[in-house]
Backbone as CSV, one residue per row, in Angstrom:
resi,resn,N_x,N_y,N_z,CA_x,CA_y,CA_z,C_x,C_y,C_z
1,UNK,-12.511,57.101,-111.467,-11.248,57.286,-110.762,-10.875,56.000,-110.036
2,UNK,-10.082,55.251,-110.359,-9.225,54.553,-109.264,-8.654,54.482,-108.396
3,UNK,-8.779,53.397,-107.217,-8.376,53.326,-106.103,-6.696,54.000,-105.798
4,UNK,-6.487,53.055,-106.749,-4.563,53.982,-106.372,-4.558,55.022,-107.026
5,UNK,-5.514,55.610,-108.084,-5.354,57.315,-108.142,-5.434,57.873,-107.081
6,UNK,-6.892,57.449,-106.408,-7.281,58.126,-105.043,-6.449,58.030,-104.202
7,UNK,-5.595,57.403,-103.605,-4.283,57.166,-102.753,-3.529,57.825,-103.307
8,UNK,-3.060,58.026,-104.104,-1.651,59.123,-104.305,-2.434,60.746,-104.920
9,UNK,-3.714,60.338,-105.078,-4.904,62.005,-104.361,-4.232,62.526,-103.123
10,UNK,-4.985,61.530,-102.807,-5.337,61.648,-101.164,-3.774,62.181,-100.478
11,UNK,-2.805,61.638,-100.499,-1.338,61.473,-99.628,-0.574,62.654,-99.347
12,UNK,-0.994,63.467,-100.670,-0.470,64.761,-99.912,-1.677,65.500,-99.714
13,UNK,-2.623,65.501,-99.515,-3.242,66.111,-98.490,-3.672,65.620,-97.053
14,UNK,-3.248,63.791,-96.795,-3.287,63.285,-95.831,-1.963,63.816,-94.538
15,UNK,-0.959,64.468,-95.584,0.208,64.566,-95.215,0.390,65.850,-94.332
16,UNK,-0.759,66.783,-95.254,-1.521,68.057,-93.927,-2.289,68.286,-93.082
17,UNK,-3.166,67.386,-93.231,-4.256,66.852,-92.620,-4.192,66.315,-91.345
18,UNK,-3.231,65.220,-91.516,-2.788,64.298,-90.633,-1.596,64.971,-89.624
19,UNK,-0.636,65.667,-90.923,0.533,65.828,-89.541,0.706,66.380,-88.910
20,UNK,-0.752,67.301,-88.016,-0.691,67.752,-87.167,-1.309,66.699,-85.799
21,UNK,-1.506,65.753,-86.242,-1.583,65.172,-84.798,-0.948,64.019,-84.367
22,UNK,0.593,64.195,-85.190,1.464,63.598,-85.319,2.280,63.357,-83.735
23,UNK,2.700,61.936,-82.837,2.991,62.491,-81.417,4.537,62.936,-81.939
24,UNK,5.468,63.699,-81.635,6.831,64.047,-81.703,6.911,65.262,-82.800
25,UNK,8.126,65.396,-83.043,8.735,66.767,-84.057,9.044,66.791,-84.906
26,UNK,9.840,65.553,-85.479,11.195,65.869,-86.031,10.504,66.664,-87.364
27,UNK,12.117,67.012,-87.677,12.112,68.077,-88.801,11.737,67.095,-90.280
28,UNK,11.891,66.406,-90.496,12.054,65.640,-91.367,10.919,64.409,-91.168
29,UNK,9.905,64.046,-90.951,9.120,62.642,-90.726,9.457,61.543,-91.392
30,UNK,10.323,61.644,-92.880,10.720,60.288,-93.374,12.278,60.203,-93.097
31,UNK,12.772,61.006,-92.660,14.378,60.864,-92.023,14.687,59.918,-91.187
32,UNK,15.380,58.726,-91.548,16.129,57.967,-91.009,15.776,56.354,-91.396
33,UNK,15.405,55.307,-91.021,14.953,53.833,-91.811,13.299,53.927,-91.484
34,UNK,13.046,54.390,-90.436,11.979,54.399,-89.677,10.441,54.832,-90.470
35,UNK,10.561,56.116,-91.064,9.828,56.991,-91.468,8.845,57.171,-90.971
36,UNK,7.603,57.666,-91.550,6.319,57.615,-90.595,5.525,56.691,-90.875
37,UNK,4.236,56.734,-89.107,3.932,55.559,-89.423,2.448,55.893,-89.754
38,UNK,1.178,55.658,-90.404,0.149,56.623,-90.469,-0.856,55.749,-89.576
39,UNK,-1.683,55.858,-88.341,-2.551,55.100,-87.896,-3.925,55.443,-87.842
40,UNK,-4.781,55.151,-88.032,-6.240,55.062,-88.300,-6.936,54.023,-87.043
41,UNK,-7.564,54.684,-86.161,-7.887,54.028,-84.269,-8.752,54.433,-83.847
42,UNK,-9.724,53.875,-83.505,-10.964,53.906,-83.174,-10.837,55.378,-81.859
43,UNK,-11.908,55.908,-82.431,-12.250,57.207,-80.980,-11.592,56.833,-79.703
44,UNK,-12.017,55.520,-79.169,-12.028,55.029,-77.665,-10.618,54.854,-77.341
45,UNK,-9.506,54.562,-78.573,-7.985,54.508,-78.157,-7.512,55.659,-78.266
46,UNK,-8.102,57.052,-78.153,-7.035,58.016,-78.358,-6.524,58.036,-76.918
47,UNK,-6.566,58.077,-75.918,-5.435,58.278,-74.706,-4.873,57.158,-74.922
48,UNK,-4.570,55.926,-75.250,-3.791,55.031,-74.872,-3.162,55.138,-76.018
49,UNK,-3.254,55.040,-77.107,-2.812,55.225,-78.405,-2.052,56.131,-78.646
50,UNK,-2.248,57.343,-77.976,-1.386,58.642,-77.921,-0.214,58.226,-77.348
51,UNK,-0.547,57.793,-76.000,0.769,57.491,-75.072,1.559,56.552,-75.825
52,UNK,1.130,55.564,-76.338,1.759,54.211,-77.241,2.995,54.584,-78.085
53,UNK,2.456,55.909,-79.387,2.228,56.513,-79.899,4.253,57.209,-79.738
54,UNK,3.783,58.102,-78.212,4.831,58.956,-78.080,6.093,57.617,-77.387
55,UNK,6.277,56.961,-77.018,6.929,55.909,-76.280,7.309,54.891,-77.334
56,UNK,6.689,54.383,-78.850,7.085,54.068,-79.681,8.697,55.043,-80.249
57,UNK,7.673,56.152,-79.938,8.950,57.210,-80.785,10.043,57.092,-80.173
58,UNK,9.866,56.962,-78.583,11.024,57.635,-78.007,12.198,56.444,-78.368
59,UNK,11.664,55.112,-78.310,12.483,54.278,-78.637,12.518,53.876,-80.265
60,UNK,11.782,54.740,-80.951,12.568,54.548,-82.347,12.754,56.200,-82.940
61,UNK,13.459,56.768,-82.473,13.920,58.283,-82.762,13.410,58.443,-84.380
62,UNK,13.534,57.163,-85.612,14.034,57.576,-86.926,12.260,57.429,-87.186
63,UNK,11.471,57.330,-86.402,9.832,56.841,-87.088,9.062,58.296,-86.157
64,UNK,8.187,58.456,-87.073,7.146,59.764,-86.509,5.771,58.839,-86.652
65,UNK,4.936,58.833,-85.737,3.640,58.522,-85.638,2.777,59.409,-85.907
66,UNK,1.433,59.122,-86.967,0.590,60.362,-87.194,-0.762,59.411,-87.277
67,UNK,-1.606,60.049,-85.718,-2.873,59.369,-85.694,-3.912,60.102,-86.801
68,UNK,-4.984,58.732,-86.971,-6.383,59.537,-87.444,-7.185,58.996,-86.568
69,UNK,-7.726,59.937,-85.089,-8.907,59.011,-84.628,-10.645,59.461,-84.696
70,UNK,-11.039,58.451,-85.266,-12.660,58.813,-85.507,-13.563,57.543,-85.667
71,UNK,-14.590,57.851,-85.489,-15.361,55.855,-85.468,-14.676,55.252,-86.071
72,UNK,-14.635,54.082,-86.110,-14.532,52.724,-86.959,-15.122,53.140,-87.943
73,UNK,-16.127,52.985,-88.017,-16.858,52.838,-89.178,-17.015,53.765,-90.536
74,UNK,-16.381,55.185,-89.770,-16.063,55.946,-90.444,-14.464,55.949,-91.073
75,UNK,-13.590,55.254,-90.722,-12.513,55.105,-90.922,-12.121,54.104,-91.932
76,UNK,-13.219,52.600,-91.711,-13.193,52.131,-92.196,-13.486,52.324,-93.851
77,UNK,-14.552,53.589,-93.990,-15.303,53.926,-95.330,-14.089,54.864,-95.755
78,UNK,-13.414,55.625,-95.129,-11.965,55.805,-95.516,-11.136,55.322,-96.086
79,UNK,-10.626,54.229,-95.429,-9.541,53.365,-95.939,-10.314,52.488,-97.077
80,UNK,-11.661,52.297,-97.482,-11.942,51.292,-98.596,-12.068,52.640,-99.540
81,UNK,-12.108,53.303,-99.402,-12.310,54.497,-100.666,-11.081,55.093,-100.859
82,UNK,-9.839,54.690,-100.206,-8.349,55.478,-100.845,-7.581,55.868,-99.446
83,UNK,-8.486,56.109,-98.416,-7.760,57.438,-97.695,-5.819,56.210,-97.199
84,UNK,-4.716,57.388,-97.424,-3.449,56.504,-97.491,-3.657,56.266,-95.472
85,UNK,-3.227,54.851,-95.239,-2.930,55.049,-93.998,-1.987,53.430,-93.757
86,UNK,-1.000,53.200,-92.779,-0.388,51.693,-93.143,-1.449,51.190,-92.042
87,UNK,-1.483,51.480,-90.594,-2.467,50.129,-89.978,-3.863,50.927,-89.855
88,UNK,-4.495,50.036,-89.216,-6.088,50.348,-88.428,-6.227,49.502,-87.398
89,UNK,-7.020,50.204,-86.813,-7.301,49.631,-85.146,-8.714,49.856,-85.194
90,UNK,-9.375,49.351,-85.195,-11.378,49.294,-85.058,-11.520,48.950,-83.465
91,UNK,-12.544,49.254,-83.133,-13.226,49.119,-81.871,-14.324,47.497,-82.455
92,UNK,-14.129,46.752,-83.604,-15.030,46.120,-83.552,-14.371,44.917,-85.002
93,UNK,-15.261,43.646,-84.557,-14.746,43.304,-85.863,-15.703,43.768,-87.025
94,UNK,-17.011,43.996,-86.960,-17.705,44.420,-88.039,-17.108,45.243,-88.938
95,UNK,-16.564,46.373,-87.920,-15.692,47.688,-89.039,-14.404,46.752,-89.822
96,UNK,-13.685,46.275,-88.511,-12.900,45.321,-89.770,-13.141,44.380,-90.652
97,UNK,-14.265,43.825,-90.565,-14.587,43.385,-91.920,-14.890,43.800,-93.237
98,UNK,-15.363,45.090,-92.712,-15.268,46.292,-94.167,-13.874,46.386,-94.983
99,UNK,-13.149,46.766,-93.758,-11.761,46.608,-94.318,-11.026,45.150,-95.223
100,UNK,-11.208,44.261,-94.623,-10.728,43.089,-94.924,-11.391,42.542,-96.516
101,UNK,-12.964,42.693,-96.586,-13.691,42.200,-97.697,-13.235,43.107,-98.374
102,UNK,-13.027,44.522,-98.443,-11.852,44.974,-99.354,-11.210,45.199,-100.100
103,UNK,-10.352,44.189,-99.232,-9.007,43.420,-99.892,-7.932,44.662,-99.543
104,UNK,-8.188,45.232,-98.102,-7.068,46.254,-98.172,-6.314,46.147,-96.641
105,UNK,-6.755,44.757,-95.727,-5.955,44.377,-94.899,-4.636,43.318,-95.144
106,UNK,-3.668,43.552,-95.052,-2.849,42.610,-95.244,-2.389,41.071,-94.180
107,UNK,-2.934,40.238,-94.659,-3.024,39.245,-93.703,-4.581,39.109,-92.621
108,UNK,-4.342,38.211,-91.543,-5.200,38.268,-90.816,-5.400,38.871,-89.637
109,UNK,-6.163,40.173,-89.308,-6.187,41.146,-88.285,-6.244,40.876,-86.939
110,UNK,-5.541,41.138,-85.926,-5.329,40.550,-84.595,-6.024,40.935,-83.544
111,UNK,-6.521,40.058,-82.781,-7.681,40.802,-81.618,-6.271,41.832,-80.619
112,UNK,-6.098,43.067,-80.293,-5.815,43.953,-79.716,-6.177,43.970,-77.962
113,UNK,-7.550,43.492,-78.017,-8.053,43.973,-76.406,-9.528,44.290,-76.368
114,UNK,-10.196,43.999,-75.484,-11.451,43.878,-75.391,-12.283,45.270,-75.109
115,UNK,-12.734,45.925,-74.891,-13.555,46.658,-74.418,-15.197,46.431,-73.834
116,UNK,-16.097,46.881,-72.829,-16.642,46.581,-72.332,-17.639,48.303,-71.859
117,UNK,-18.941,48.444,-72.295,-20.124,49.206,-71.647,-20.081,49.560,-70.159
118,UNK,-20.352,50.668,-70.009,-20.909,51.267,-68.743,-21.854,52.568,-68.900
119,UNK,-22.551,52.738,-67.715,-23.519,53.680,-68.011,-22.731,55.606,-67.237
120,UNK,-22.151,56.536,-68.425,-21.409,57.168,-67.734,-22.601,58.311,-67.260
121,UNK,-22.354,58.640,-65.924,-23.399,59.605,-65.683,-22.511,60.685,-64.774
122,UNK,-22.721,62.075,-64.709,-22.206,63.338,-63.811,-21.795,62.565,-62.332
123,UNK,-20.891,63.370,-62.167,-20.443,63.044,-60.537,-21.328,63.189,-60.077
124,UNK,-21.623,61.776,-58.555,-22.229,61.879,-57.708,-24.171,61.197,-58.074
125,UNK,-23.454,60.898,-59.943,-24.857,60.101,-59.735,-26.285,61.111,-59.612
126,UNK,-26.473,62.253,-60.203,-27.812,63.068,-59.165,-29.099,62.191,-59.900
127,UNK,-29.154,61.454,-60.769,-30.459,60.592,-61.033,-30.722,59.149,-60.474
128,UNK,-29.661,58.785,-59.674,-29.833,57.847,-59.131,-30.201,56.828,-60.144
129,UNK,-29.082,56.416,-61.224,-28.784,55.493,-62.129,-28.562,54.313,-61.717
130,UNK,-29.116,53.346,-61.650,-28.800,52.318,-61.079,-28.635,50.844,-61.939
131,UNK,-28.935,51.052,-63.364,-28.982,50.321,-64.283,-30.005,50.692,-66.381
132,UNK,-29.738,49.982,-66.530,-30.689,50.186,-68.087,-31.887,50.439,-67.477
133,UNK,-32.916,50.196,-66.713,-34.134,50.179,-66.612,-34.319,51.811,-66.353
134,UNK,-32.779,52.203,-65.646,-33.693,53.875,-65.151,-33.019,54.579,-66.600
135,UNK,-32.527,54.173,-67.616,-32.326,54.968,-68.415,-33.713,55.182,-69.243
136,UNK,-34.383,54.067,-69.124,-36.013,54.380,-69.961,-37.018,55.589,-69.218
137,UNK,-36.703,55.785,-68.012,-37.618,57.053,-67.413,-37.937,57.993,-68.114
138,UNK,-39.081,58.369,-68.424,-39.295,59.897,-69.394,-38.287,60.928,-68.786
139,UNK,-37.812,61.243,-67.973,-36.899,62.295,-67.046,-35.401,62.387,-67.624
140,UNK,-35.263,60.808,-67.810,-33.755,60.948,-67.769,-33.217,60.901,-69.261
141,UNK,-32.670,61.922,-70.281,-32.345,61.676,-71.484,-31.169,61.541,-71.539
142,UNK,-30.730,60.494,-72.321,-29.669,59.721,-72.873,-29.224,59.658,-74.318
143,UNK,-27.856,59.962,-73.896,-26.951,59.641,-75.070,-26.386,58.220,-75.769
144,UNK,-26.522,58.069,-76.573,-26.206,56.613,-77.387,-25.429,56.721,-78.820
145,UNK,-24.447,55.926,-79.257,-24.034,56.098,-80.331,-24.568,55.820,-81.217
146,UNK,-25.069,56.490,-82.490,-25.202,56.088,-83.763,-25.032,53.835,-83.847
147,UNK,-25.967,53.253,-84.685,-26.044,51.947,-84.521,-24.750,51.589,-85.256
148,UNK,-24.189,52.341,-86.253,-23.783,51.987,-87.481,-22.034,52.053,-86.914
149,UNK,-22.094,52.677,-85.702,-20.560,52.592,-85.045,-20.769,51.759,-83.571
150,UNK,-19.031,50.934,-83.860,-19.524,49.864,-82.694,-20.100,49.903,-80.959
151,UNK,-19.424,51.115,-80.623,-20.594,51.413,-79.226,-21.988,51.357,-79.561
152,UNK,-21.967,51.868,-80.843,-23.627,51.742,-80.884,-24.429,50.756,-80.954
153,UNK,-23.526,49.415,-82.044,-23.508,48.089,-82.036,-23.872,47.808,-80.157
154,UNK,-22.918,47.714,-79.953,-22.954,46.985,-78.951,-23.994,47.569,-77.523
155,UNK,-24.390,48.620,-77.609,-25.360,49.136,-76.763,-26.429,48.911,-77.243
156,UNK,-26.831,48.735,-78.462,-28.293,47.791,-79.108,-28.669,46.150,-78.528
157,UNK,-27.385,46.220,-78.548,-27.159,44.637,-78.018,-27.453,44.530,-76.411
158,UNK,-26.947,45.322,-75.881,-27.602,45.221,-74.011,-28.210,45.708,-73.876
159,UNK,-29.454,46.592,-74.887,-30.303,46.895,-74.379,-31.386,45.864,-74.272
160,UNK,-30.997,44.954,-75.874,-32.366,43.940,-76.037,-31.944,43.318,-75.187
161,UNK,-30.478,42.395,-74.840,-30.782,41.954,-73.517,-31.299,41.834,-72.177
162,UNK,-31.009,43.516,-72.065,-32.071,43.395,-70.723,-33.736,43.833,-70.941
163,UNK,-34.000,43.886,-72.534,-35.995,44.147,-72.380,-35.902,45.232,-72.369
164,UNK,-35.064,46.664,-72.684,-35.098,47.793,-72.269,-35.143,48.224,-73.311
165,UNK,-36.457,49.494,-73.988,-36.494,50.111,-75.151,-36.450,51.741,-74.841
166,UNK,-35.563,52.482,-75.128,-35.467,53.760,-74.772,-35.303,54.271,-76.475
167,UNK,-35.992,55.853,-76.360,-35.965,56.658,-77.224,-34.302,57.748,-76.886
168,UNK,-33.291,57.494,-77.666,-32.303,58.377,-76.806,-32.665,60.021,-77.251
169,UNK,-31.722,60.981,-76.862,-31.928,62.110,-77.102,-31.507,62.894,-78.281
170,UNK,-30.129,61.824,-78.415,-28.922,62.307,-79.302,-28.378,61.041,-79.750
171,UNK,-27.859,60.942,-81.398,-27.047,59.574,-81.560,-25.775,60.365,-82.383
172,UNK,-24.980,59.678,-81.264,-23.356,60.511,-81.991,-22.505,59.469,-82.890
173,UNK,-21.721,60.128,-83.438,-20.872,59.142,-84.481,-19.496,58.410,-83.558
174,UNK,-19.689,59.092,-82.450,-18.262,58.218,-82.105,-18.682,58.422,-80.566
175,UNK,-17.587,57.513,-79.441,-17.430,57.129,-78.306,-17.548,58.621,-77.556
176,UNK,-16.657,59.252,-77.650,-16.103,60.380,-77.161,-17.287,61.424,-77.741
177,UNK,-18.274,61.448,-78.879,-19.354,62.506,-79.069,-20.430,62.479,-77.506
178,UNK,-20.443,60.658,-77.460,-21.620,60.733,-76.307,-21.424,60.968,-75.145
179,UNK,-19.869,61.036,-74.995,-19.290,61.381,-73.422,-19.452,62.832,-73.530
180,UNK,-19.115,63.563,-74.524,-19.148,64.987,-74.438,-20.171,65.357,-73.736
181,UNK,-21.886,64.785,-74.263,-22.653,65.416,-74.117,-23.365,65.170,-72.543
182,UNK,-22.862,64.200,-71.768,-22.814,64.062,-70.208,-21.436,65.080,-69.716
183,UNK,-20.885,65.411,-70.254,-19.757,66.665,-69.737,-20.609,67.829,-69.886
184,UNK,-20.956,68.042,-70.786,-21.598,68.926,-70.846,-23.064,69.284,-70.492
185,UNK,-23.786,68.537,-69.537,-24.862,68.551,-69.237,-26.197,68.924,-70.254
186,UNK,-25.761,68.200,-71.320,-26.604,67.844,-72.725,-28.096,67.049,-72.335
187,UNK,-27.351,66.050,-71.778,-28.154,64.704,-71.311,-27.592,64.240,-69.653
188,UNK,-28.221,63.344,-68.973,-28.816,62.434,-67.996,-27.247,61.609,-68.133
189,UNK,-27.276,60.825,-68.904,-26.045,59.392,-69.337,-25.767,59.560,-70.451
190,UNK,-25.108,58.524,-70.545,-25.048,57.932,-72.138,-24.316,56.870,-71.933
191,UNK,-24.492,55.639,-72.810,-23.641,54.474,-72.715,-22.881,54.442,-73.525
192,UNK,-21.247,54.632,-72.573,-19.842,54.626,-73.589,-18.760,53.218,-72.919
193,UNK,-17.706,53.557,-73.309,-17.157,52.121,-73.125,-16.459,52.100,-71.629
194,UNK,-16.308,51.762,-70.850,-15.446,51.771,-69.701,-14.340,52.554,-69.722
195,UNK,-13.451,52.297,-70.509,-12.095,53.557,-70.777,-12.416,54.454,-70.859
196,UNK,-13.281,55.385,-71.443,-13.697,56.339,-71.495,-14.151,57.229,-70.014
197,UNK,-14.605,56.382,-69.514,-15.224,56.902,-68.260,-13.741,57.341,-66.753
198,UNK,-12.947,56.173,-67.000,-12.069,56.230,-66.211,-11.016,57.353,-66.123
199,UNK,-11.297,57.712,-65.268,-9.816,58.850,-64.679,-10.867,60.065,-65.331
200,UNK,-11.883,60.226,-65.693,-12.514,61.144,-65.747,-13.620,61.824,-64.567
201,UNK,-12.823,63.193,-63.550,-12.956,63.271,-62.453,-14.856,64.027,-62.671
202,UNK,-15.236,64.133,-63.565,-16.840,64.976,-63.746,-17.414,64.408,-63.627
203,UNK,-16.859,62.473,-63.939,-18.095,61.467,-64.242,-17.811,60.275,-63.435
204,UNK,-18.833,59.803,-63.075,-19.008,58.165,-62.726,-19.408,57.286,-63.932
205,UNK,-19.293,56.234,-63.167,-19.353,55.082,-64.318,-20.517,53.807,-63.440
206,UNK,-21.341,53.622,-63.824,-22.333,52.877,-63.145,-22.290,51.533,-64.156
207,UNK,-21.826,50.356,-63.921,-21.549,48.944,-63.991,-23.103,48.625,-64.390
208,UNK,-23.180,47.619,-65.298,-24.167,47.100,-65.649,-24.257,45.176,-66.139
209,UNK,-24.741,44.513,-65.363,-24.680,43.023,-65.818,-24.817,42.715,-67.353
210,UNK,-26.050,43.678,-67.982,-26.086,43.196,-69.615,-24.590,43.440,-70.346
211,UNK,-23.825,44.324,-70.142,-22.589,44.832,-70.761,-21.684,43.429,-71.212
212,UNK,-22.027,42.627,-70.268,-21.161,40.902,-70.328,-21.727,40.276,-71.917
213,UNK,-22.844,40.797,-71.923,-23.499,40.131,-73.396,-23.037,41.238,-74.737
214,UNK,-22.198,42.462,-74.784,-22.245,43.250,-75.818,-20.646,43.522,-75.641
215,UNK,-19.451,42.617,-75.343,-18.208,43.144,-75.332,-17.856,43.222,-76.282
216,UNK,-16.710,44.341,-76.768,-16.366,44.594,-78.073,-14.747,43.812,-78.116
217,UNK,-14.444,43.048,-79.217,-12.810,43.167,-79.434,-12.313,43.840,-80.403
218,UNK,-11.100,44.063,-80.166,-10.782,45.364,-80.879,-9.626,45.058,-81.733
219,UNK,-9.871,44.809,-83.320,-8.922,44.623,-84.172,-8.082,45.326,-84.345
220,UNK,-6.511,44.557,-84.786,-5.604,45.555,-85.316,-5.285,45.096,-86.474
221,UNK,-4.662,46.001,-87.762,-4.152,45.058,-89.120,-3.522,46.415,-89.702
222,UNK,-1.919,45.417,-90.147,-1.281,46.337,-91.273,-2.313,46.566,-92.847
223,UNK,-2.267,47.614,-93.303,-2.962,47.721,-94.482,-2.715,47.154,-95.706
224,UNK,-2.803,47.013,-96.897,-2.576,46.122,-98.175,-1.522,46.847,-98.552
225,UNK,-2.252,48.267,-98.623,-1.641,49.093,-99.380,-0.385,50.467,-98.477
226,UNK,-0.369,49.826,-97.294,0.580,50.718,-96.600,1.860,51.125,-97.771
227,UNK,2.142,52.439,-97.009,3.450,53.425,-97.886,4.672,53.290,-96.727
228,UNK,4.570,52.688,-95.533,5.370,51.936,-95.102,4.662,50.768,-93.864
229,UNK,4.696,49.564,-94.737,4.730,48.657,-94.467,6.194,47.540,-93.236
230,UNK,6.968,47.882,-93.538,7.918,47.700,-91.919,7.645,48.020,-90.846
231,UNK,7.029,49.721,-90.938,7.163,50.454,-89.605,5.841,49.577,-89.521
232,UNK,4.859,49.925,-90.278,3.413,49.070,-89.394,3.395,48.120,-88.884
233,UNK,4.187,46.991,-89.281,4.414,45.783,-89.260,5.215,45.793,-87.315
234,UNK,6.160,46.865,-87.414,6.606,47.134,-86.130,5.894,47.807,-84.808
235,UNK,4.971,48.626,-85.504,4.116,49.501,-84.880,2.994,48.623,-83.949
236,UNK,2.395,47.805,-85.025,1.508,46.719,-84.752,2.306,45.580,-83.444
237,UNK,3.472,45.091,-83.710,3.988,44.423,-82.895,4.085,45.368,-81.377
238,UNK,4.696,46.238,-81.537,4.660,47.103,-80.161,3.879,46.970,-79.540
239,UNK,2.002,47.563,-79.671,1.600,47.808,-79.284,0.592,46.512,-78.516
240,UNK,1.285,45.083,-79.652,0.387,43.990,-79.202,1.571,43.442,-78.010
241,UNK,2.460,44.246,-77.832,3.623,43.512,-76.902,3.103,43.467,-75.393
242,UNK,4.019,42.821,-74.543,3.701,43.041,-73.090,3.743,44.242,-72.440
243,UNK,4.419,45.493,-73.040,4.631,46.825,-72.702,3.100,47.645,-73.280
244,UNK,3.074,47.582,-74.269,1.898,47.863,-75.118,0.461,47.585,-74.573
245,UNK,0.420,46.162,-74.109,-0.779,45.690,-73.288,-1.266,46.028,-71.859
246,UNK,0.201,46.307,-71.370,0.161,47.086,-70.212,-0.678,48.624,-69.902
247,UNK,0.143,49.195,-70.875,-0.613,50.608,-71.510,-1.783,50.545,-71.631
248,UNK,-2.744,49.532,-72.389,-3.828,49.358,-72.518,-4.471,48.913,-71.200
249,UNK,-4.370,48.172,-70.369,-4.916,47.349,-69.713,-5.104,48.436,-68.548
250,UNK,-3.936,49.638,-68.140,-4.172,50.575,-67.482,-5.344,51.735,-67.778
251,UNK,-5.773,51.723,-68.956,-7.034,52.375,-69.530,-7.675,51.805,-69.510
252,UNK,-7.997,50.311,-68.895,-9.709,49.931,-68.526,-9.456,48.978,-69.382
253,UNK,-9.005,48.855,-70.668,-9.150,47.782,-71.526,-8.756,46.201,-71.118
254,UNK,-9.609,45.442,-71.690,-9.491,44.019,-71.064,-8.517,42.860,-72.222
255,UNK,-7.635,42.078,-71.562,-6.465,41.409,-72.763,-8.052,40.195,-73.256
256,UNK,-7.585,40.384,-74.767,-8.360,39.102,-75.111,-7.806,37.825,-74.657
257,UNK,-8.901,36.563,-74.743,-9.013,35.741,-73.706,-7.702,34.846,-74.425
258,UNK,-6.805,34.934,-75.434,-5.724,33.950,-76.059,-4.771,34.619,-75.121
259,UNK,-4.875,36.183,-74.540,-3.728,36.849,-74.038,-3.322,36.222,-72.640
């Protein structure tokens, strides 16, 4: 089976799949120049991405936005195997390099915004977290992402920095699996990205010096094979705009250092 079989497979069932977590209504999603736009975004941007998302619309009435958010890495094995979508947003460049070697990014993918580790633990702290070292305690079990998605990347990375070898409890596929399981009093912590933690009234966020050695940047790129290629092309500009960055930068996210 071929790639563009699998894409015009895939499109109408992406088209049910997807358009329910579409932000807006309209009756029609390809009605007007605009049409829809399909985005594929790492776990860690769904609140900012959402908001982006609905505020794109409002100022382009004729375009419908329809997210897919789930790891990178899983998204990425998506989009190289067919799944239809015009941009992607990775939490990492590794995942976008999946994409890119490819051959299904169009052009060269743009750093978006940085992201950055913290250790999220229950309000009020009751283990008295004070860094990586107390996450190794036999007592305290911890959540960690899967290696193969970029929190997980990058929490491998501050751990060897600071000498710290922990057995975790649980390894989830995405940002938002390992926060669950500190909501839910699963586990002790887990190390997720700073955005994640913020404005979330259950949890603290305990700062860590190694985190400076494991920051993530976060690619964006229209696809090769987008089914609309304008809107992405527009979509992408929005969100890298000064309004767009704003949005982001209010969710914790940090402007890359060209910004």
């Amino acid at each position: 089976m071929t790639a563009r079989w699998k894409r015009a497979a895939l499109a109408g069932l992406a088209a049910l799949t997807l358009g329910a977590t579409g932000c807006g209504a309209g009756d029609d999603p390809a009605a007007g120049t605009g049409g829809t736009v399909t985005v594929f975004a790492a776990a860690s941007l769904t609140g900012s991405f959402t908001k982006l998302g609905k505020d794109y619309e409002a100022a382009h009435p004729d375009t419908r936005v329809v997210f897919n958010f789930a790891g990178s890495s899983a998204l990425a094995t998506q989009i190289t195997q067919g799944a239809p979508a015009d941009v992607f947003a990775a939490a990492s460049p590794a995942t976008m390099k999946t994409v890119t070697d490819a051959g299904d990014a169009a052009g060269t993918p743009a750093v978006l915004v940085r992201n950055q580790l913290v250790i999220a633990v229950p309000e009020g702290n009751p283990d008295r977290v004070a860094g990586l070292a107390d996450l190794a305690r036999p007592a305290v079990k911890v959540a960690l992402c899967a290696e193969q998605v970029p929190c997980g990347a990058a929490a491998r990375t501050a751990l060897a920095a600071a000498g710290v070898r922990l057995t975790p409890a649980t390894l989830e596929q995405d940002v938002k699996g390992a926060l669950a399981k500190v909501k839910l009093g699963e586990v002790d912590a887990a190390l997720v990205y700073r955005t994640d933690v913020r404005g979330a009234a259950e949890l603290d966020a305990v700062e860590f010096p190694e985190s400076a050695r494991a920051v993530n940047d976060y690619p964006v790129a229209v696809l090769t094979h987008a089914a609309n290629p304008a809107g992405a092309r527009a979509f992408v500009d929005y969100v890298r705009s000064a309004a767009g960055l704003a949005v982001l930068t209010a969710a914790g996210f940090q402007a890359p250092p060209s910004r």
